[in-house]
N, C-alpha and C positions, 0 to 999 in steps of 0.2 A: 504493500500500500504506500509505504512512505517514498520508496524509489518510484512508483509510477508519478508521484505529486513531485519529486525533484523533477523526472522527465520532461512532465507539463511546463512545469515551471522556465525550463531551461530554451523549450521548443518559442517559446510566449518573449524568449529575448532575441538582443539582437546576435550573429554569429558572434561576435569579439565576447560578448556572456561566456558562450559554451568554451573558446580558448580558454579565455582565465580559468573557469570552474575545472576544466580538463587538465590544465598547468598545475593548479592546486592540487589535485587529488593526485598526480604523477609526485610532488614535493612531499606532499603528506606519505605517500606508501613509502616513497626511498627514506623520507626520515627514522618510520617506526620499521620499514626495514631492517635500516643501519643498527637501529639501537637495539631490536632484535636478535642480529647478527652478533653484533657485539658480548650481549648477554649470555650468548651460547658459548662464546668464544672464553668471553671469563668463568664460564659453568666448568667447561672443559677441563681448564688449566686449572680450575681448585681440585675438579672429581682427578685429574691425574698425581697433585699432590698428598691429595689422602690413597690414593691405591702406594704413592713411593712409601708415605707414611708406615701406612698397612704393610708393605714389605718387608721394610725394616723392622717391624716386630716380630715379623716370623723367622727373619731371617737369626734374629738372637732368642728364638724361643729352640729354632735349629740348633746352635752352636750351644746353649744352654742343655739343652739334651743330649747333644754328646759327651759335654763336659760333666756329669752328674754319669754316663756311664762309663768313663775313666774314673771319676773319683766318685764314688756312694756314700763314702763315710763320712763326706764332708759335713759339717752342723753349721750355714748357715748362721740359723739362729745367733747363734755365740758370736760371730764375725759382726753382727750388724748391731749387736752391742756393744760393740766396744768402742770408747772414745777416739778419737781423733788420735791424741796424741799416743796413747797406748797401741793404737793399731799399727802405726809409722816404725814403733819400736819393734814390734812381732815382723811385720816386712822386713826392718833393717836385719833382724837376728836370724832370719829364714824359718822363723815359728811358722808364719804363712807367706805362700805366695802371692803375686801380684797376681796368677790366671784366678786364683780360687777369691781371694776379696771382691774380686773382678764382676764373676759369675754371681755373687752375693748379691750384690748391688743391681744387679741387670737383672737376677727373678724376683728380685719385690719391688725394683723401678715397673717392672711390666704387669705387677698385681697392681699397685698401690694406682699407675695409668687407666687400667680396665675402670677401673673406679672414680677417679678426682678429673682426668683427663686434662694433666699436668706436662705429659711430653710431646712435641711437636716433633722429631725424629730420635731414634738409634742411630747411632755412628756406627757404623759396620764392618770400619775399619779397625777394631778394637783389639783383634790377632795380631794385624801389623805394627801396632800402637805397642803391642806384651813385647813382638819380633825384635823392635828397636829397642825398648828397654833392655831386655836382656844384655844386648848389644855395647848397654855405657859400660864404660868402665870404672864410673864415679857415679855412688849413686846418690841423686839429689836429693833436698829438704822431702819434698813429696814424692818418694819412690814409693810404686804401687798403687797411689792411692786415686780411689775410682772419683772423676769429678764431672758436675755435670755444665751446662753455661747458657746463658739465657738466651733465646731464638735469635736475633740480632747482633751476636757475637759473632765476629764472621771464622767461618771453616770450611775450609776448600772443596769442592762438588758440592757446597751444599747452597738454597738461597737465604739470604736474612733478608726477610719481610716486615717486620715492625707489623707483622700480622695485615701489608695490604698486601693486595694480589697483583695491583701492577711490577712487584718486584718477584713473582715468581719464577720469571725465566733467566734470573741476575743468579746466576753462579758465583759462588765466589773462589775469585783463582788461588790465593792461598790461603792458609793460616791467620787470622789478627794476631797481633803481635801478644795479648795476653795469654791464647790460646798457643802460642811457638813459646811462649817462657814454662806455661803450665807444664808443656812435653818435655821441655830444657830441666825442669826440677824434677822429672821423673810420675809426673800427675799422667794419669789414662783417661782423656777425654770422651766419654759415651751416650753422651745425650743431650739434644739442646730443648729447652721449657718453654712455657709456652705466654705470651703478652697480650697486652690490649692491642686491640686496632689503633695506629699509629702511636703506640706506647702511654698517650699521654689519659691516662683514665686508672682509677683506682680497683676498677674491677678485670679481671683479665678473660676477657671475649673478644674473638673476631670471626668473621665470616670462611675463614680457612680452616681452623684448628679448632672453630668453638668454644666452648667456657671452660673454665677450671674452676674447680669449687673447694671451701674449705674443708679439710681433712675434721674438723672437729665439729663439724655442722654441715651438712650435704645443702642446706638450705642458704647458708651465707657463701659470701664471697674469697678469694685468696687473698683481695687484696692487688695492687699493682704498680707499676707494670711487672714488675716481677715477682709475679703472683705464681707462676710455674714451679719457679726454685722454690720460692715458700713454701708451696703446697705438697713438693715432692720431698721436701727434706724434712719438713715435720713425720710426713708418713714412715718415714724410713729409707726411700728408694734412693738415697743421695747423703753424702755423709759431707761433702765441700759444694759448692756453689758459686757460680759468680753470676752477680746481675749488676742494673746501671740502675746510676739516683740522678735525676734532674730536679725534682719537686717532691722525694720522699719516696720511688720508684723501688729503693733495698729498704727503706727504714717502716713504710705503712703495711707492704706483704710481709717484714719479719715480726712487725705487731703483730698485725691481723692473726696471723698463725704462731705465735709463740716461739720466736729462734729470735738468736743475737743476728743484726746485720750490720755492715760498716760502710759508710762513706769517708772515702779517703778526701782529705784536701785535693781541691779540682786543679790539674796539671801533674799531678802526682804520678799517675797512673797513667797509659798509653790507651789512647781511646783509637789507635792503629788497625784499620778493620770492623771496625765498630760502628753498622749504618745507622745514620740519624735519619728521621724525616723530615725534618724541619732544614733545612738546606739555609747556609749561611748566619743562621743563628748564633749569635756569641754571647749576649747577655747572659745568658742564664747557663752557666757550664755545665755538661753531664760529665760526672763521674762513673769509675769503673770498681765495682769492691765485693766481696766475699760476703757470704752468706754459711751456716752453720748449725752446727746443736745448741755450742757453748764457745764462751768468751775465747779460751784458750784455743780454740782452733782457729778464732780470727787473727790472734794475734801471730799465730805461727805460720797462717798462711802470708800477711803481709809480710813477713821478713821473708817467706820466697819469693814474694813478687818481686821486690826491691832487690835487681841483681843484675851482673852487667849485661847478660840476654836483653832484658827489655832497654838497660840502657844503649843499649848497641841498634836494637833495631829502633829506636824512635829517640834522635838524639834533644826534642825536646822536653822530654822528661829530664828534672834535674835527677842527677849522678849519685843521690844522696839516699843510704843504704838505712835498713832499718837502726834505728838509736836505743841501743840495750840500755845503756848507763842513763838515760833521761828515765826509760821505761821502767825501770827498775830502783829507780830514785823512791824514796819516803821520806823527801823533803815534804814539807807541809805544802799547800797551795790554795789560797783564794779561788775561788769556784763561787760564778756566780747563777741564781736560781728562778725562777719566776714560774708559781701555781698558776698563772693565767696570763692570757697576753689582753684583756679586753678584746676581745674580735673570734676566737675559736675557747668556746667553750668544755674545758676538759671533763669527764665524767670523772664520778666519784672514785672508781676504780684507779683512774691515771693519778688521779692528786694522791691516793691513800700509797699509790707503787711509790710516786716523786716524794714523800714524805719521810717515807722509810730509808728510800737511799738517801736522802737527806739526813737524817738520824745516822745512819752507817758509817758515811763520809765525816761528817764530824766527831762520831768515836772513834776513828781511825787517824784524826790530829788534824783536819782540816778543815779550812772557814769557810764557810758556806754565806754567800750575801745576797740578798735577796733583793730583786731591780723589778721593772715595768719595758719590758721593749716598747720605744714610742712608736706611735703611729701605724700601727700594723694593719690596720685596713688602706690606707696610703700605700703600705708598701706591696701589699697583697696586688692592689688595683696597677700598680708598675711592673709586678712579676707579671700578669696577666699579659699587658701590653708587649712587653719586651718577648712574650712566646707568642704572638703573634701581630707583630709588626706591621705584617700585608694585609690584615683584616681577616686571616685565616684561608688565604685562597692558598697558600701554599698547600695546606693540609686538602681544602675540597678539592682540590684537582685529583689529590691522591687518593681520595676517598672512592670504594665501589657500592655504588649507589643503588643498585639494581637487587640485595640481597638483605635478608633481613640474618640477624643470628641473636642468639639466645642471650640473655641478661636476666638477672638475675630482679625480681620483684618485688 
């Protein structure tokens, strides 16, 4: 009916009518064509990422099962309790191997994923990763030890997407420079975690990899951007970690989920490899730092970061090694404190935790003074600006618009 009344309609004008409305309708089909086209095209490249995804688990559920009928008696269990620093010890003495902590960490990373959906690939390099350890002849701070590194850390065949999909077909040709120091100290890189869509969001979802949710409530969030490594190292499947902080990116996912996280002072660390999305951005520095169980593991991973490996590959990181004798000082120290900044509202819980360490540090000899940060909705509304400068086109260009994925409600 409606098409015979366009007919009429169009027979009742003059011919130059029927060109334009004929023009029109040939614009209109190429555009929702194109964008059609398009749509299928980015459908494709994610459904291909999840089957590489998919692979790589089977491919270490394969090697997992061989390894368990060479060794039977292995107990697991016992290896993924054990600290950090007592585990490094058992490796250096040959208590345990590197293959067997190894295989630990790879069948409860792959239980504790079925469930929180915390890793975005397996490194399936992880025999030739054992092959070359063997190989040193000195073995480093982290021999042995199974680590894992947030999606956007770059590693060679693999992409780092900041979870968009116009970067899926971005291979990246080598190593980042954290990832060639972690191999240099003897660390076995096996899995990278999973982020927000263009990192910048406290919950971690995107249209590629999906959500990750928290290990101690299926109903709340990880946390983010590095809500991956949170979520996977509270479970168990990850004993080190490395993620990035721009605006709380290690410090909100190691709350949210209960682990120590560190940001290192910004230039510290080699962000060599490391894709941003935010293209040309310098105001607001991302950092690169360690995530964990406990304090001691952070602190003994930065003294392997700190070595001439990463100063060698990225000469502007200052040359300067970790400092025992400052860290190890029980001089006293002014330390100053603030229950609230006027502008973000702490719960009961945060003030009752800052009270206590509050209490702690001052029976341990040190002055605790207590201040007001000014202005912090001032400064709030500058961070905002300085991350996006362009008015955010940077990020909507990158943005794929066409997909909806899950969040949490």
């Amino acid at each position: 009916m409606m098409q015979e009344k366009v007919l009429e309609f169009l027979e009742q004008r003059p011919p130059e009518w029927r060109l334009v409305a004929s023009a029109g309708c040939v614009l209109a089909a190429s555009f929702f064509g194109l964008r059609w086209r398009k749509r299928r095209q980015i459908q494709k490249r994610m459904e291909e990422e999840r089957k590489r995804r998919a692979e790589s688990e089977r491919h270490m559920r394969r090697e997992l099962r061989d390894f368990h009928k060479q060794n039977p008696a292995v107990d697991s269990k016992k290896i993924l309790e054990l600290p950090l620093l007592e585990l490094i010890e058992k490796l250096k003495d040959d208590s345990l191997t590197p293959e067997t902590v190894l295989y630990s960490y790879v069948e409860k990373a792959l239980e504790v994923n079925d469930d929180l959906n915390c890793v975005t690939v397996f490194l399936t390099d992880c025999k030739e990763q054992l092959k070359n350890l063997r190989a040193e002849r000195v073995r480093g701070p982290l021999y042995g030890v199974p680590v894992t590194i947030k999606e956007h850390v770059g590693y060679q065949g693999h992409p780092s997407t900041c979870g968009l999909v116009q970067y899926l077909d971005v291979l990246d040709k080598e190593d980042s420079v954290m990832v060639s120091v972690l191999k240099k100290q003897g660390a076995i890189v096996f899995a990278k975690t999973n982020v927000p869509q263009t990192l910048l969001c406290y919950e971690t979802s995107n249209p590629i990899y999906g959500l990750t949710v928290n290990p101690h409530n299926r109903a709340k969030g990880a946390g983010g951007s590095s809500g991956g490594e949170g979520a996977l190292i509270v479970a168990g499947g990850s004993i080190l970690g490395i993620g990035t902080d721009l605006g709380g990116s290690i410090r909100l996912p190691s709350s949210f989920c209960g682990i120590p996280g560190f940001k290192p002072t910004p230039e510290r660390m080699s962000l060599g490899g490391v894709r941003s999305c935010i293209d040309g951005m310098t105001a607001v520095p991302l950092c690169i730092g360690p995530m964990a169980r406990d304090v001691d593991s952070l602190v003994l991973s930065m003294k392997a970061f700190w070595c001439d490996k990463m100063f060698h590959l990225d000469p502007s990181i200052p040359p300067i090694c970790f400092n025992e004798e400052t860290f190890s000082s029980i001089s006293s120290l002014r330390i100053g404190y603030y229950e609230e900044d006027g502008y973000f509202q702490p719960n009961p819980g945060m003030r009752r935790v800052l009270l206590e360490a509050k209490q702690l540090l001052e029976a341990a000899g040190h002055q605790l003074v207590p201040f007001r940060p000014p202005r912090v909705n001032t400064i709030y509304e500058m961070f905002i600006k300085a991350m996006v400068g362009d008015g955010g086109r940077t990020l909507a260009d990158k943005l794929y618009v066409y997909c909806t994925h899950q969040v949490l409600t």
